[in-house]
C-alpha atoms as one frame of an Amber mdcrd trajectory, in Angstrom:
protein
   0.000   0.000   0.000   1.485   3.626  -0.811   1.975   5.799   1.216  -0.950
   7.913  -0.641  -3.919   5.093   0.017  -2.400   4.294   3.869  -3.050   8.147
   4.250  -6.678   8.047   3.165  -7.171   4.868   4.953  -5.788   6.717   8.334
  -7.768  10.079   7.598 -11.462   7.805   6.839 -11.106   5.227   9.932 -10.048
   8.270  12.327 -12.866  10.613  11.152 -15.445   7.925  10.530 -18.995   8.858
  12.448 -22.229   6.937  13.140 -23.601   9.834  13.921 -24.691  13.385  11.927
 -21.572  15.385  11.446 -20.596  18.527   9.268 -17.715  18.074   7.149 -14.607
  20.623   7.044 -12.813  19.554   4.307  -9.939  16.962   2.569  -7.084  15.702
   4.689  -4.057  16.909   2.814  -0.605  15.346   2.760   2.382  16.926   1.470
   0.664  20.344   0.818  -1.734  18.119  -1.995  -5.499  17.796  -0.836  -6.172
  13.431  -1.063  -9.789  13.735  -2.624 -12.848  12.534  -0.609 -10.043  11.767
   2.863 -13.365  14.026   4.055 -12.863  15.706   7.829 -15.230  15.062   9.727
 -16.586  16.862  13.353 -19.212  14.693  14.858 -22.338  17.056  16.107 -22.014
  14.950  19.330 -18.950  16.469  20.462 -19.506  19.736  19.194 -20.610  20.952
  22.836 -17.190  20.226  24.185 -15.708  23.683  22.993 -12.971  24.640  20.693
 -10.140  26.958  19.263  -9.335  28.807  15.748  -6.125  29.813  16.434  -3.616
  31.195  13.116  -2.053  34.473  12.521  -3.815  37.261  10.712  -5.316  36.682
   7.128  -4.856  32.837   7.539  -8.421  32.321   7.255 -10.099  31.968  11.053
 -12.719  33.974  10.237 -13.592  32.165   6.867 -13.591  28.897   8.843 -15.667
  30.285  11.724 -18.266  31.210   8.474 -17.894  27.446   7.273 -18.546  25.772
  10.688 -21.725  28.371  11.374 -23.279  27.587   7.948 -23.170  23.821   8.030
 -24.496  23.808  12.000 -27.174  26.570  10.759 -28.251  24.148   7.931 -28.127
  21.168  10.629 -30.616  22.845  12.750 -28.322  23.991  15.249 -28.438  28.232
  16.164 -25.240  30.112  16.481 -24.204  33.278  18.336 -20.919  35.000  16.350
 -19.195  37.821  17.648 -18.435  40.187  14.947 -15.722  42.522  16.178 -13.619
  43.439  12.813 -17.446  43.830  11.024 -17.482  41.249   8.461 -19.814  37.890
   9.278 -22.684  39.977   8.407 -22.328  38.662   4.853 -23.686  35.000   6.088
 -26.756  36.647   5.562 -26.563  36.340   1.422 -25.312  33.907  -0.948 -21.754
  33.642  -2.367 -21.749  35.110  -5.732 -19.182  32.418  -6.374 -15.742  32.096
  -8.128 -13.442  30.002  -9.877 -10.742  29.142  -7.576 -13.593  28.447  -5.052
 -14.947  25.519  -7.703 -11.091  24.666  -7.861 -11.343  24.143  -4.468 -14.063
  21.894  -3.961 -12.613  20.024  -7.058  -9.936  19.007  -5.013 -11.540  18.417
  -1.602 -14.461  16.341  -3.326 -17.543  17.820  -2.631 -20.159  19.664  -4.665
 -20.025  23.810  -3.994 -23.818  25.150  -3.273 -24.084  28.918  -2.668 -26.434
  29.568   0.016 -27.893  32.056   2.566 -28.825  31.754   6.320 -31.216  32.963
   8.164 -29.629  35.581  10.516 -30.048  38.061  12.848 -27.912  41.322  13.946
 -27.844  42.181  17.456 -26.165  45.118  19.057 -24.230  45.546  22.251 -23.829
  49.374  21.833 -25.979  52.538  20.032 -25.007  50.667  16.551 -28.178  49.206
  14.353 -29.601  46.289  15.664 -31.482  44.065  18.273 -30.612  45.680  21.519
 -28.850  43.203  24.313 -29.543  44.282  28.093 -29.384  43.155  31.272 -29.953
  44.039  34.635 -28.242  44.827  38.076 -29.990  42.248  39.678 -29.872  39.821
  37.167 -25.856  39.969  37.529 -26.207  39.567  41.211 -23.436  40.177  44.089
 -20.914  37.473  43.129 -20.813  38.258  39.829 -20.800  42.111  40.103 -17.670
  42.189  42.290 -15.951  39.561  40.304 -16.365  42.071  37.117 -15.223  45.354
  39.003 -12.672  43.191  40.662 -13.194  43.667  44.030 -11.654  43.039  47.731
 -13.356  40.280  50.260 -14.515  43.542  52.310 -15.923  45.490  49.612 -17.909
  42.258  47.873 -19.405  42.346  51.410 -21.000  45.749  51.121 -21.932  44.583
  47.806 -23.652  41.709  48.907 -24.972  44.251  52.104 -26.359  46.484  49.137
 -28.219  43.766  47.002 -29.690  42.696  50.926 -31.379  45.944  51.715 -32.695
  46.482  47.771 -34.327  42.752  48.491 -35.915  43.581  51.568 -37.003  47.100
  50.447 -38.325  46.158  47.263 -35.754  48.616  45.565 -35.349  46.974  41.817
 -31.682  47.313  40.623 -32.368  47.360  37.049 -29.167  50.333  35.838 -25.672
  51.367  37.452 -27.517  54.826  38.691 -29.691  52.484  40.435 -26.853  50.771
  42.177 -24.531  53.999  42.594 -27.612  55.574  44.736 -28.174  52.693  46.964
 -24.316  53.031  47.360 -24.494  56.559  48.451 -27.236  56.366  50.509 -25.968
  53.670  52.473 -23.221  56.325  53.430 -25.428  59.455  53.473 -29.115  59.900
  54.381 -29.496  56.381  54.900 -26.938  55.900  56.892 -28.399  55.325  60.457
 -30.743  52.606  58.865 -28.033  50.747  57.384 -26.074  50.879  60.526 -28.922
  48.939  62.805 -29.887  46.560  60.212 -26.760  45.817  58.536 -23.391  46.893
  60.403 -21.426  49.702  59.953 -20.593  50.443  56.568 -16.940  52.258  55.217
 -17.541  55.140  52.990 -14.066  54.511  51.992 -15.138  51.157  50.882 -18.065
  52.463  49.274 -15.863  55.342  47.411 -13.690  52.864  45.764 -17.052  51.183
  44.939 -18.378  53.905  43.010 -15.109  54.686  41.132 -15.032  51.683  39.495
 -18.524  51.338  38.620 -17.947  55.150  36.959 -14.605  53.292  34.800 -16.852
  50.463  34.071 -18.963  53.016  32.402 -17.064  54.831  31.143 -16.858  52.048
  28.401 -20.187  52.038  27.647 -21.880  49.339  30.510 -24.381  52.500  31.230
 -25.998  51.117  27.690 -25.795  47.575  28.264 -27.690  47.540  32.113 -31.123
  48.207  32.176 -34.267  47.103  30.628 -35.671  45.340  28.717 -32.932  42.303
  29.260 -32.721  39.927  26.700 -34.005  36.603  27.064 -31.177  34.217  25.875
 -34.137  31.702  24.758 -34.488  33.837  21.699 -30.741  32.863  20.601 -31.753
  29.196  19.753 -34.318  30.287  17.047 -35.212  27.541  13.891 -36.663  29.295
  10.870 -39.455  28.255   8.551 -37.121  25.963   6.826 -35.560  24.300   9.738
 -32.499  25.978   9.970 -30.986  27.693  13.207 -30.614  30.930  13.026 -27.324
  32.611  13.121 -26.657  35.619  15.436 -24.296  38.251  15.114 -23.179  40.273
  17.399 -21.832  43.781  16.177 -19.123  44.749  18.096 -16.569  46.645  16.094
 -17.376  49.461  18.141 -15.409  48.391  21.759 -12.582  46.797  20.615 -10.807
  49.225  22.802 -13.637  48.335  25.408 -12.264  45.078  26.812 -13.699  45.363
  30.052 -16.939  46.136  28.960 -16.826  43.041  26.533 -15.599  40.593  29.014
 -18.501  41.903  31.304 -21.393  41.181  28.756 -19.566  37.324  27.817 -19.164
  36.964  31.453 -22.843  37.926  31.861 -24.158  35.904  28.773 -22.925  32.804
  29.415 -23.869  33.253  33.503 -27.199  33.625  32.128 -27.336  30.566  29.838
 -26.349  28.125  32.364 -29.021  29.690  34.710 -31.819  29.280  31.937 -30.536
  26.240  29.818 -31.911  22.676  31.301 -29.294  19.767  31.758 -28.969  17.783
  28.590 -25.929  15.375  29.894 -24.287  13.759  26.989 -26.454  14.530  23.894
 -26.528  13.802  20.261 -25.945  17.248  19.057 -25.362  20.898  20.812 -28.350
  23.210  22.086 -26.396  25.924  20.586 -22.936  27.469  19.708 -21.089  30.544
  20.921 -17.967  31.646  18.888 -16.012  34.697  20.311 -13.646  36.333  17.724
 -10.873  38.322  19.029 -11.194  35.557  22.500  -7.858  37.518  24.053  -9.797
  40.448  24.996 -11.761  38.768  26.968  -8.852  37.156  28.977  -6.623  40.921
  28.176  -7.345  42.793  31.617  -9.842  40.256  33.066  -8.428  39.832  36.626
  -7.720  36.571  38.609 -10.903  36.379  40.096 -12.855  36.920  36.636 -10.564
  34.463  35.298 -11.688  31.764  37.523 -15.242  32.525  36.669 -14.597  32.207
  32.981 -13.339  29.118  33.809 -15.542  28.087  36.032 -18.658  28.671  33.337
 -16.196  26.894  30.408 -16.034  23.318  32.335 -19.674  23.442  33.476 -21.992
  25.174  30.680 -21.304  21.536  28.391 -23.785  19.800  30.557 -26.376  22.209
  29.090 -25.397  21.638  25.464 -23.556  24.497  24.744 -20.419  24.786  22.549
 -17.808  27.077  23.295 -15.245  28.238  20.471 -12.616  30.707  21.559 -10.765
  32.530  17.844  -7.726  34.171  18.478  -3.958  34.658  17.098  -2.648  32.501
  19.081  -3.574  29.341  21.312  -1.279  30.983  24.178  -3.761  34.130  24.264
  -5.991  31.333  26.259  -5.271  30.517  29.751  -3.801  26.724  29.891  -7.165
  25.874  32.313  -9.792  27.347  29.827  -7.462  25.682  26.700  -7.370  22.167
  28.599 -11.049  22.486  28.124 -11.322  22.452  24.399 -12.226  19.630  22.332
 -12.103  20.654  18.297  -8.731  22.492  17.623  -8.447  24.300  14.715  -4.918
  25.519  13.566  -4.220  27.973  10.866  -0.632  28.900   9.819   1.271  30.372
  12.087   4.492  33.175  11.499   7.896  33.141  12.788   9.689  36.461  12.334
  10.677  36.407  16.189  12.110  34.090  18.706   9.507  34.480  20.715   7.124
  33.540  17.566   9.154  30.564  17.240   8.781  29.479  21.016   4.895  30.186
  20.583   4.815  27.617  17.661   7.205  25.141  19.875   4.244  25.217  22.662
   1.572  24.764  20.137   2.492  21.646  18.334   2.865  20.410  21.394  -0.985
  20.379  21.707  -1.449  18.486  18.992  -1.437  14.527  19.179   1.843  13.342
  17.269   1.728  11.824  13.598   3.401   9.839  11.581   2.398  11.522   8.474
   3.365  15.501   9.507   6.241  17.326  11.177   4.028  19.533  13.173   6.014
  22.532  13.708   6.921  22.089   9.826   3.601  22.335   8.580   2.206  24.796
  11.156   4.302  27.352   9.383   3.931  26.051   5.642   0.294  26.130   5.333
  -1.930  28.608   2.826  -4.412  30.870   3.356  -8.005  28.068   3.876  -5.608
  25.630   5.379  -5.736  24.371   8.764  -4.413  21.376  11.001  -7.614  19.759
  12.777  -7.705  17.544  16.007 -11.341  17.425  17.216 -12.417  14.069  19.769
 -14.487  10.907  17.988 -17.956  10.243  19.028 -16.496   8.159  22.195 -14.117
  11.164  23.315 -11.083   9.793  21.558  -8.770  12.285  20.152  -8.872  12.526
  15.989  -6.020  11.760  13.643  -4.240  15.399  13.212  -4.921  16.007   9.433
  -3.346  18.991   7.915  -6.562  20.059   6.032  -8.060  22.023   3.046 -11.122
  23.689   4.104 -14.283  24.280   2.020 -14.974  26.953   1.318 -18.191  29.611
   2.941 -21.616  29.278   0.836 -22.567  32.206   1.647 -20.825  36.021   0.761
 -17.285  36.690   2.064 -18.191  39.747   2.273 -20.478  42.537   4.598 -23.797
  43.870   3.663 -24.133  46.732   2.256 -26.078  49.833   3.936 -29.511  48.757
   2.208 -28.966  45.211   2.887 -28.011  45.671   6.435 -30.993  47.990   7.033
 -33.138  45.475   5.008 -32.168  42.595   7.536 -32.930  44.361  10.969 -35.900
  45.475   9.070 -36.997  42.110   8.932 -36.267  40.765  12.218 -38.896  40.196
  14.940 -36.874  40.754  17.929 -36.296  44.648  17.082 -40.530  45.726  18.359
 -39.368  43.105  21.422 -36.192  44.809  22.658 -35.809  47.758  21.285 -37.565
  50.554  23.376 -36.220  51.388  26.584 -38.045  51.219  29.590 -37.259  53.472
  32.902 -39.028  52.429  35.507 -39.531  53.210  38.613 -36.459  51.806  40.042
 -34.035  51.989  43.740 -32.973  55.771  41.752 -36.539  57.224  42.139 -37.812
  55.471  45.162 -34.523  56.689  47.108 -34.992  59.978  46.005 -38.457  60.248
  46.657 -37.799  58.872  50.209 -34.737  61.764  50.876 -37.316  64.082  49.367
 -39.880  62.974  51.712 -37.589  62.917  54.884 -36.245  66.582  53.740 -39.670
  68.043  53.825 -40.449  65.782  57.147 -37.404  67.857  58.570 -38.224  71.193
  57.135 -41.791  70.775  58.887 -40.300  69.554  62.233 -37.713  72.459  61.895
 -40.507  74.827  61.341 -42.503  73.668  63.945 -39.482  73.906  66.393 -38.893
  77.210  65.344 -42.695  78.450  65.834 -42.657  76.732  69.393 -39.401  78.785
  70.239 -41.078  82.360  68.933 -44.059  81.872  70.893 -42.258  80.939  74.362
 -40.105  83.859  73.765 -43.015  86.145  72.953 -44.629  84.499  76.553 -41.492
  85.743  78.277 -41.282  89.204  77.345 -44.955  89.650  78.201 -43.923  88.480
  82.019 -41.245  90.714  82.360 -43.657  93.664  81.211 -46.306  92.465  83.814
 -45.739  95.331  86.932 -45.484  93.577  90.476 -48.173  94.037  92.383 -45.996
  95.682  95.243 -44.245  97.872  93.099 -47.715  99.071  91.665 -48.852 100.147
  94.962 -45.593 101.878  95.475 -45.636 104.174  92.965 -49.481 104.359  92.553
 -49.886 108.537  92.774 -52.640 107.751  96.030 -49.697 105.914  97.785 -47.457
 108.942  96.814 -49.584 111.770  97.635 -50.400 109.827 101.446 -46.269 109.625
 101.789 -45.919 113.342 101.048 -49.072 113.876 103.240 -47.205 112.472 106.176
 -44.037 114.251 105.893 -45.741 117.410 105.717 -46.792 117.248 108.795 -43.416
 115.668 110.592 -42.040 118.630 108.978 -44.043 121.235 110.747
């Protein structure tokens, strides 16, 4: 047997599925695609998370199309986060193109331009189906995890989400929270203090100046109402097909906090909401995060752990996790322990430091008899990739250097019309899209100073009257003549005196 035939032999037993499965391509070997050596990712171990790792313009985002297309078409929805702008394409059909019939020429499978059934969501004030959440939905733990606080300080967090609970003060925006915080401190103080403990307004200062950082990038737009309910993610259209959606976030790339504090908050939510689903047959649905490193980029040790936390647990609710990033390193080694599918686009070494990074990363990859590893990771073409996903029993997948289909639909964003024509059409926009205010913790607080103020003015008024009308009593006593003194210098009493020493005097 050549070496050829033992190759497709290795790549079909290794990738061979009882199961439904999406196919990513040929298994190539010496830089030549081996027709119909088909790649295969079984659906069944699609919820146990992956990576698209590969240096810029190696094709991660292309690949991140493919595998959202074929799941879409599977019934299975998808939630993309579009930070560079352009997945909004998915949304029409590839106009097609010569090299990408070449393509599927050599991989072996028929090329069928196609659109999906998608919907644009928005984070910020860009176009779109508006995402929200609460105060109170975050809760305690997961507030002070996100604004990184000390054991003391989550205390008077947890102290603040107490006395809204027993109060009936909603926390639905940061102003919400911010005047609980002050009041605790200020007017409120003495209440606090018997029911609760003493509480530090030094604390509570340090409090408040990193809620005002956190918005400061933006999170004044993201809390509040309405909040989005995360069932509406795992939509199926008319024809069957999950529906993708994208999240536009080229506007806070520069935002990383902010972004790590709506994933954080997203998938928290999700594993509330989602029911257990153990080991299923195929994935509830599947979350890819472009640009993954800004969500680990100034996260701090304690919103680290939750990440990871959420990563290893959220797979018992059928949800697939796929981190896309530059490099495999930009993932902490717990969160990339977790991850299933691996996806490997080329990789550059200008550096020595590049060339350490590509040491450590065929190092994660199972060893082959066909492939120097290293070799190859830094050989491959743009719509290339080396793929090591786990078998329908957990088993780890022959590595196969492969060449990807290519995306049915357009590689390409929507225009202005298009864009406006496809949040047009969606039926989440009347659902989400006006903002409530109520009446919140803000205006109930306020109302109660406001109350308490006037309460005081009266009593101080009151005070003030009683005061005037004792000294007003006063004076009158001191006017009121002695009854002795009256008789004394009553002109009867005088002229009787004078009387009397008239006569001694004669």
């Amino acid at each position: 047997m050549g070496t050829k035939e033992k190759f497709f032999e290795h790549i079909e037993k290794g990738y061979t599925t009882k199961g439904d499965y999406i196919t990513m391509g040929a298994g190539m070997l010496n830089g030549q695609a081996i027709k119909n050596a088909f790649v295969k990712i079984p659906l069944k171990t699609l919820n146990r998370h992956g990576l698209i790792a590969g240096a810029t313009g190696t094709g991660k985002t292309k690949t991140l199309q493919v595998i959202s297309e074929n799941l879409s078409d599977k019934g299975i929805p998808v939630l993309l986060m579009d930070l560079k702008g352009d997945l909004s394409g998915i949304a029409q059909p590839s106009p097609g193109h010569p090299k990408i019939d070449e393509r599927h020429e050599q991989i072996g499978l028929p090329f069928e331009p196609n659109a999906f059934p998608v919907e644009i969501l928005s984070l910020s004030e860009q176009d779109g189906v508006r995402l929200r959440a609460t105060v109170s939905e975050f809760g305690p733990v997961l507030l002070s995890r996100i604004l990184d606080l000390t054991v003391t300080q989550e205390g008077i967090v947890a102290v603040v989400f107490k006395y809204c609970d027993d109060n009936k003060l909603p926390l639905l925006d940061l102003k919400d929270f911010k005047k609980v915080l002050q009041y605790a401190t200020g007017e409120g103080k003495k209440e606090f203090q018997s029911a609760y403990g003493r509480i530090s307004t030094s604390s509570t200062g340090t409090i408040l100046r990193k809620i005002i950082e956190l918005e400061q990038q933006g999170a004044d737009l993201f809390f509040g109402e309405k909040s989005f309910d995360v069932e509406d993610l795992v939509r199926i259209d008319e024809n069957g097909r999950g529906y993708i959606n994208i999240i536009r976030l080229t506007d806070i790339q520069d935002r990383p906090k902010l972004f790590s504090t709506f994933m954080l908050s997203l998938l928290a939510e999700i594993y509330a909401t989602f029911p257990e689903q153990g080991d299923s047959d195929r994935p509830e649905l599947v979350l890819f995060i472009d640009e993954a490193h800004l969500i680990f980029k100034e996260a701090s040790k304690a919103l680290l752990e939750q990440i990871e936390s959420i990563v290893k647990l959220i797979r018992s609710k059928g949800i697939g996790l796929y981190f896309v990033t530059q490099n495999p390193t930009d993932v902490p080694d717990d969160v990339l322990g977790q991850l299933g599918l691996k996806v490997q686009h080329a990789l550059r070494a200008f550096t020595a430091k590049d060339r350490k990074a590509i040491k450590l990363t065929a190092e994660n990859y199972p060893i082959s008899e066909f492939y120097d590893t290293k070799e190859v990771l830094t050989s491959m073409g743009i719509g290339e990739a080396l793929i090591s996903a786990l078998d329908e029993k957990g088993r780890p997948t022959p590595l196969a250097a492969t060449l990807l289909r290519a995306p049915m639909s357009r590689m390409d964003v929507l225009t202005d019309a298009e864009l406006k024509q496809a949040i047009g059409n969606s039926k989440l926009i009347k659902k989400y899209n006006e903002e409530i205010d109520r009446e919140s913790a803000y205006e109930i607080l306020n109302e109660k100073i406001e109350k308490a103020q006037k309460e005081a003015e009266k009593e101080e008024a009151r005070e003030q009257k009683t005061s005037s009308s004792r000294k007003s009593s006063s004076r009158r006593s001191s006017t009121r003549m002695n009854p002795v003194v009256k008789v004394l210098t009553s002109a009867t009493f005088i002229r009787g005196v004078l009387g009397v020493l008239k006569k001694v005097i004669r």
